[in-house]
C-alpha positions in Angstrom: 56.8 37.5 56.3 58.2 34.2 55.3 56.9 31.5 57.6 59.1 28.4 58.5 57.7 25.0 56.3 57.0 23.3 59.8 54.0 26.0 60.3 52.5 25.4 56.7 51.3 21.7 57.3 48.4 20.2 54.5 46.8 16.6 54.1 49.3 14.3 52.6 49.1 14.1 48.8 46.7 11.8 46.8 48.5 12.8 44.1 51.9 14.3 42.9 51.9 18.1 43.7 54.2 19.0 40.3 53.1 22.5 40.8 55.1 22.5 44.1 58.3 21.5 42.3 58.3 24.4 40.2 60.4 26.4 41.9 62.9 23.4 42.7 63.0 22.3 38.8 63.7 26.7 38.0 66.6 26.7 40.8 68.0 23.4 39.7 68.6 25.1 36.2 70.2 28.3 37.8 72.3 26.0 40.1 74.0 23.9 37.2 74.8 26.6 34.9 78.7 25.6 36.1 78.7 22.0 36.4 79.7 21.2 32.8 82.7 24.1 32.7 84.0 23.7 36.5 84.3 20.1 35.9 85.7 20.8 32.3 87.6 23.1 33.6 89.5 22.1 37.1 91.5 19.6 35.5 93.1 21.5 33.3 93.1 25.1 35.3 94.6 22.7 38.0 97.0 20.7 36.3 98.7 23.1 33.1 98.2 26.4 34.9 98.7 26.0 38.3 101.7 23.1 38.0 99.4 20.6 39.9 100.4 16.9 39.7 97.9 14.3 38.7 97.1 13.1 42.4 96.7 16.9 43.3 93.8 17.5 40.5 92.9 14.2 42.4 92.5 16.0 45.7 90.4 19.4 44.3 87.8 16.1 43.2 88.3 14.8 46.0 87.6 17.7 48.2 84.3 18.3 46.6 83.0 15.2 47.6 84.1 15.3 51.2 82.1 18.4 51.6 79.3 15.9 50.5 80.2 13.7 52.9 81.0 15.0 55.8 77.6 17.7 55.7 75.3 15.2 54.5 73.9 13.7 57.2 74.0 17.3 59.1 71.7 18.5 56.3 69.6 15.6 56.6 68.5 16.2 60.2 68.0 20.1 59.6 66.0 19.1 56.4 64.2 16.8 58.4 62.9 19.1 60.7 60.5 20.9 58.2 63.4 23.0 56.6 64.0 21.4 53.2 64.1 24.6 51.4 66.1 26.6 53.9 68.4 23.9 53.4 68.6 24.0 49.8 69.1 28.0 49.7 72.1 27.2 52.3 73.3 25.3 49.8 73.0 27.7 46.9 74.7 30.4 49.4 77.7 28.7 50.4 78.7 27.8 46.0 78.1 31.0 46.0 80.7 31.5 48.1 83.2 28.7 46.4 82.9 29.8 43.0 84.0 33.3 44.1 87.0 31.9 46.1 87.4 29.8 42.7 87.9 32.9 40.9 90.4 34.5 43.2 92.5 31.2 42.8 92.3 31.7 39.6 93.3 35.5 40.1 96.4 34.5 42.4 97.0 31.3 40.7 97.1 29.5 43.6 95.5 25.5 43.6 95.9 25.5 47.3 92.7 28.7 47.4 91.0 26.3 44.4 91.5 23.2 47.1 89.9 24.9 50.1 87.0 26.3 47.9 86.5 22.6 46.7 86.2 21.4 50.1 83.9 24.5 50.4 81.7 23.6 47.2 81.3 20.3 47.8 79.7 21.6 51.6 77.2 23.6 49.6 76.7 20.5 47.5 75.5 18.6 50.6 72.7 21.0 51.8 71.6 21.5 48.2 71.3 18.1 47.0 70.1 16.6 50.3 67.1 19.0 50.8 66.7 18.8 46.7 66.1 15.0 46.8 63.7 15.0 50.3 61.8 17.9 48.5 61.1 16.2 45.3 60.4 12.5 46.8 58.0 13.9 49.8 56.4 15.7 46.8 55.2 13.2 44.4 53.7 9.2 45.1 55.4 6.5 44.7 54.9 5.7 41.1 55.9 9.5 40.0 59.0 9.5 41.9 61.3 7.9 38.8 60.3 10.8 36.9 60.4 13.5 39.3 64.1 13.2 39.6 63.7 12.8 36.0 62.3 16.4 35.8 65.2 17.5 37.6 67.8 16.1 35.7 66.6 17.8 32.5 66.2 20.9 34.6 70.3 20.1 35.1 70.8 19.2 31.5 69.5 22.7 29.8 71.6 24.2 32.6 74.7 22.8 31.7 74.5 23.3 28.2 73.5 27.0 28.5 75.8 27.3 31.3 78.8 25.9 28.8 77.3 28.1 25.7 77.5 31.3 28.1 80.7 30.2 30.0 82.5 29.5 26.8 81.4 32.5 25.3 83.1 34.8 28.0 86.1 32.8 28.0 86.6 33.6 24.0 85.6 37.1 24.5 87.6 38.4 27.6 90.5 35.7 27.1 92.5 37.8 30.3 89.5 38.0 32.8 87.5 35.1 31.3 88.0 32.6 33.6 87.1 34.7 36.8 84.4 36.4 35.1 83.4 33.0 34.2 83.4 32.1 38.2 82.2 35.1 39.2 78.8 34.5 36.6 77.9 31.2 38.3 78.5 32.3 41.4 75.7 34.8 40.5 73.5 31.9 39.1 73.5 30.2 42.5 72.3 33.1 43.9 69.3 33.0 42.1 68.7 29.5 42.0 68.5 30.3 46.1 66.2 32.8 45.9 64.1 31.3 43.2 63.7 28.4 45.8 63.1 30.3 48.8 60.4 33.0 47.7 57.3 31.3 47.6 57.2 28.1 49.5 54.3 25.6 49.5 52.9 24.0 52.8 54.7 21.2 53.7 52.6 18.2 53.4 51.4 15.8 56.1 53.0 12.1 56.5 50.8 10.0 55.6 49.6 7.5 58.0 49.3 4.8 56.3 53.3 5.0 56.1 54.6 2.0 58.6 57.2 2.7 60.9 60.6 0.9 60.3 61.0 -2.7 61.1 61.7 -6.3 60.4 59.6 -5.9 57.5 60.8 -2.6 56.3 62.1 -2.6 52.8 64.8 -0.8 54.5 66.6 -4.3 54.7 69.1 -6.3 53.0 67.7 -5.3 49.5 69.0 -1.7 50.2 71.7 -2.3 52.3 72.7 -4.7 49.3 71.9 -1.2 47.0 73.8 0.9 49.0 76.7 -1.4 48.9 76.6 -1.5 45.0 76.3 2.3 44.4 79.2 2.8 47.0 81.5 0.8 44.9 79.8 2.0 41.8 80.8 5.6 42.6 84.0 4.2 43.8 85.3 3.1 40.6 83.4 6.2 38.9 85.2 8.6 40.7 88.5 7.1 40.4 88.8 8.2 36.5 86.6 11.6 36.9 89.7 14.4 37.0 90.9 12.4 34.6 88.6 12.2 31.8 89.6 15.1 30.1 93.7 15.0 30.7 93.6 11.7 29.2 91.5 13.2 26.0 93.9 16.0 25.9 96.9 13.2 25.6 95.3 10.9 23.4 92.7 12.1 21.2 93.0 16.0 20.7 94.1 18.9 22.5 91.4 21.0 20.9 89.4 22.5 24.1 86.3 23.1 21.2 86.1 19.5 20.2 86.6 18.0 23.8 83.0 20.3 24.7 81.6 19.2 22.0 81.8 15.7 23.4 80.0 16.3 26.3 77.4 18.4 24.0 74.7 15.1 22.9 74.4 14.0 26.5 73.6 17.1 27.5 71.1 17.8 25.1 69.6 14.5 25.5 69.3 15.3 29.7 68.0 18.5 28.8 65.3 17.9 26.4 65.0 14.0 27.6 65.6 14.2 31.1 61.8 13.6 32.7 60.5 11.4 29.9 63.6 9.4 30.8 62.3 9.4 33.8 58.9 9.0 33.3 59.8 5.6 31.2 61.8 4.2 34.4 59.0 4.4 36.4 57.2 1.8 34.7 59.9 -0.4 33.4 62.3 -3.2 34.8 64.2 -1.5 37.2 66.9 -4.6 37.4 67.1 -4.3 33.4 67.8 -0.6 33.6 70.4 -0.2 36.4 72.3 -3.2 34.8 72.1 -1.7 31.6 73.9 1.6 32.6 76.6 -0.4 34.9 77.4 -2.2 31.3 77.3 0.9 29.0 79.6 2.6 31.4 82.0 -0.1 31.6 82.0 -0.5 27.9 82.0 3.4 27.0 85.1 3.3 29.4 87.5 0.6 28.1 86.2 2.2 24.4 88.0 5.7 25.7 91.3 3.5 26.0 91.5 1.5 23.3 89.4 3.6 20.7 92.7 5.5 19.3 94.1 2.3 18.0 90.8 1.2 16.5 90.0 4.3 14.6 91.5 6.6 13.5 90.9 10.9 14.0 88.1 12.2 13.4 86.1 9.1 14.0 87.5 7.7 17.3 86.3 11.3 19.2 82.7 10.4 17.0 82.6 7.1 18.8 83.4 8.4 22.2 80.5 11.1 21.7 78.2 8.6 20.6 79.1 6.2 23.5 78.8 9.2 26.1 75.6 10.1 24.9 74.1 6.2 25.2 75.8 6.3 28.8 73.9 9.8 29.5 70.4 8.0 28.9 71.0 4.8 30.5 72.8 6.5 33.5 70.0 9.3 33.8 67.3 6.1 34.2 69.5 4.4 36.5 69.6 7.3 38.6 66.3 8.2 38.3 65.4 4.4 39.6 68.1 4.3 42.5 66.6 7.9 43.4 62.7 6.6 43.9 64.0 3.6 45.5 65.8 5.6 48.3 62.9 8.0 48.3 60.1 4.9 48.7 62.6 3.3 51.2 62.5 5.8 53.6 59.3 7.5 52.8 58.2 10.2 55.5 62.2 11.0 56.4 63.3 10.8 53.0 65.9 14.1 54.1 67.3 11.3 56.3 67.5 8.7 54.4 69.4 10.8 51.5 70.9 12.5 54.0 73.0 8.7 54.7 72.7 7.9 51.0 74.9 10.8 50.1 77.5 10.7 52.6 77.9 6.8 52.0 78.4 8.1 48.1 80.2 11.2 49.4 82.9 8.7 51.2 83.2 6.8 48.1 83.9 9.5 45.8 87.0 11.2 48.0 89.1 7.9 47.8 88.4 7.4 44.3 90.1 10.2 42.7 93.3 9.8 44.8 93.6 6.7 43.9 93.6 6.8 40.1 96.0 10.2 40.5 98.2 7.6 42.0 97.7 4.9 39.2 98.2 7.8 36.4 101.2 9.3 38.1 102.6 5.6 38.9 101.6 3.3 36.6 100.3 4.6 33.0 97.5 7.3 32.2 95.6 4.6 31.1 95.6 2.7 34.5 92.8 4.2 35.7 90.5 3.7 33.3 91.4 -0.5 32.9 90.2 -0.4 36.1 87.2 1.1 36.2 86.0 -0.3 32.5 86.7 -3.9 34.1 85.3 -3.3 37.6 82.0 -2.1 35.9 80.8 -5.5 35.3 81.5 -7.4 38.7 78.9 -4.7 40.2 75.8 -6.2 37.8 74.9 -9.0 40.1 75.2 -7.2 43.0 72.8 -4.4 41.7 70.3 -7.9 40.7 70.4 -9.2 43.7 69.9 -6.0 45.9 67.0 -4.6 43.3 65.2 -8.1 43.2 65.6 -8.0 47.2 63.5 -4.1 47.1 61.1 -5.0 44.8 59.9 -8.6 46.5 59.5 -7.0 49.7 57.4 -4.0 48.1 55.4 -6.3 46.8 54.6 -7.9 49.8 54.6 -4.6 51.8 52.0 -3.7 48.7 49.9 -7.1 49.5 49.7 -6.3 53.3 47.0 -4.5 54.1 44.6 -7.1 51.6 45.4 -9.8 53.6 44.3 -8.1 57.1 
């Protein structure tokens, strides 16, 4: 009989418990075998087969965040109350779910069916990431917590790239059913990322006490507010040129499907085999340098993707686009990786909570975005969107200073506290 976490209760840690985050690390690499090929793959299944506009492939992206943010902060307070597993195998469940209804759209070839399952996908997304993030940051100290989420991420990364290998695979053999059976495979994966999670479940560890309750002094205070503001608008302008990516290859670059994946293929080999000593480096480095770093790289990779076809010429300007993709993968897996143990220090003891908040404020973000830049492709210029975003990237650097400077001066002075008593 499985017992519920909030019976299973053990001394708070003295030390990261890695061995408890086994099973989270196994199901995170079931759970992402789709990620690279339904993002891949939406746009285009969206907007050439199923006569989409650009602001409706806008809305599918946009769906799958409001899931996220609307279900967020419900999974936080079930997380919260000793159910962060449970939570995550609701997650896993309800994708299931989504990528089978993604498969009968497909089926039907009907993008209103692909629309509700986004909405649908993006609920599943909330429960899974939420208890995911609480799981891993109640798990480990402090100092670990960088590369925990680190661990995960390459857990994400091999995913991906088996998940596109496999998924790629069955869409060249079956090229009728391929695209449902495609579906229908992940869907299975999910499953088993659930079950991997919910099997065998540790005891839930006991708050520390010497964690201090929330307060003037909190570094739940401007610092993180200012945070919070800056990865808002961060994923704002992200978001705006996400569905977009690969329609905008397609126009300008090639409309070779092979080559496109093969973009995506360095950064996901560098998460993969990368991912936790990515992390494990962020712990003990300049978190200000970091964060900045990737808010640059991503800026600068973006503008590159507009006005790289008129600086090279084929086969060199997709070479260029790989190699900037894959120097955004590492500095954005460390910047996540910070912004992660940051939120997971911040609200230490309720980090299911705190994430809980984090994700819905990113979850808001991310379903205006999209809309937006369908508007600005279908209005303006395909490019639109991405001017935007490449020169938006670098007003958020001093906000992301200021607000990481904020954190770490009070943690240091939380940190001093109990010498000076």
């Amino acid at each position: 009989m499985v017992r519920d976490e909030s019976e299973m209760i053990i001394d708070a840690p003295k030390r990261s418990n890695w061995k408890a985050l086994t099973s989270v690390y196994n199901s995170a690499f079931f759970c992402s075998f789709g990620f690279f090929v339904v993002r891949f793959l939406i746009p285009i299944i969206a907007y050439e087969s199923m006569g989409a506009t650009a602001t409706e492939v806008a809305l599918v992206f946009s769906l799958l965040t409001l899931g996220i943010a609307i279900f967020s902060p419900i999974a936080g307070k079930i997380a919260k109350r000793g159910r962060r597993r449970s939570t995550i195998f609701v997650g896993t469940t309800v994708r299931a779910i989504a990528y089978i209804g993604m498969a009968i759209s497909v089926m039907l070839n009907d993008k209103y069916i692909l629309i509700i399952n986004s909405l649908l996908w993006g609920l599943g997304a909330a429960f899974y990431r939420v208890g995911s993030d609480a799981e891993i940051s109640e798990r480990v100290l402090h100092e670990n917590r960088a590369e925990a989420f680190g661990k995960r991420e390459a857990s994400n990364g091999k995913g991906s790239v088996i998940g596109a290998i496999l998924g790629f695979t069955i869409l060249l053999s079956f090229p009728e059913a391929g695209l449902v059976l495609v579906f229908l495979f992940f869907a299975v994966m999910n499953i088993i990322g659930g079950i991997v999670v919910i099997v065998k479940r540790p005891p839930l560890e006991k708050i520390s006490d010497n964690i201090r309750p929330i307060g003037a002094k909190s570094i739940i205070g401007l610092g993180i507010a200012t945070l919070i503001i800056a990865a808002a608008i961060d994923t704002f302008i992200t978001a705006l040129m996400s569905p977009f990516v690969e329609l905008f290859i397609i126009d300008q670059f090639t409309s070779d499907l092979t080559l496109i994946a093969l973009i995506y293929l360095p950064g996901g080999i560098i998460s993969g085999v990368f991912g936790s000593h990515l992390g494990r480096f962020a712990d003990h480095k300049n978190k200000v340098v970091i964060v900045s770093a990737a808010v640059i790289i991503g800026a600068i990779s973006t503008l590159a993707l507009v006005f790289m076809p008129f600086i090279l010429s084929w086969p060199f300007n997709l070479i260029s686009i790989a190699i900037l993709f894959s120097i955004g993968s590492v500095a954005g897996i460390m910047a996540y990786t910070v912004m992660s143990s940051v939120f997971g220090t911040a609200y230490e003891g309720r980090a299911s909570e705190g994430f809980g908040m984090f994700e819905a404020a990113m979850g808001f973000s991310r379903f205006t975005a999209p809309l937006v830049g369908g508007f600005l492709w279908d209005f303006l210029d395909p490019s639109a969107p991405f001017l935007l975003v490449g020169l938006s990237g670098f007003i958020l650097v001093p906000i992301y200073v200021y607000g990481m400077r904020q954190y770490e001066q009070i943690r240091i002075e939380q940190i001093a506290e109990p010498i000076q008593e």
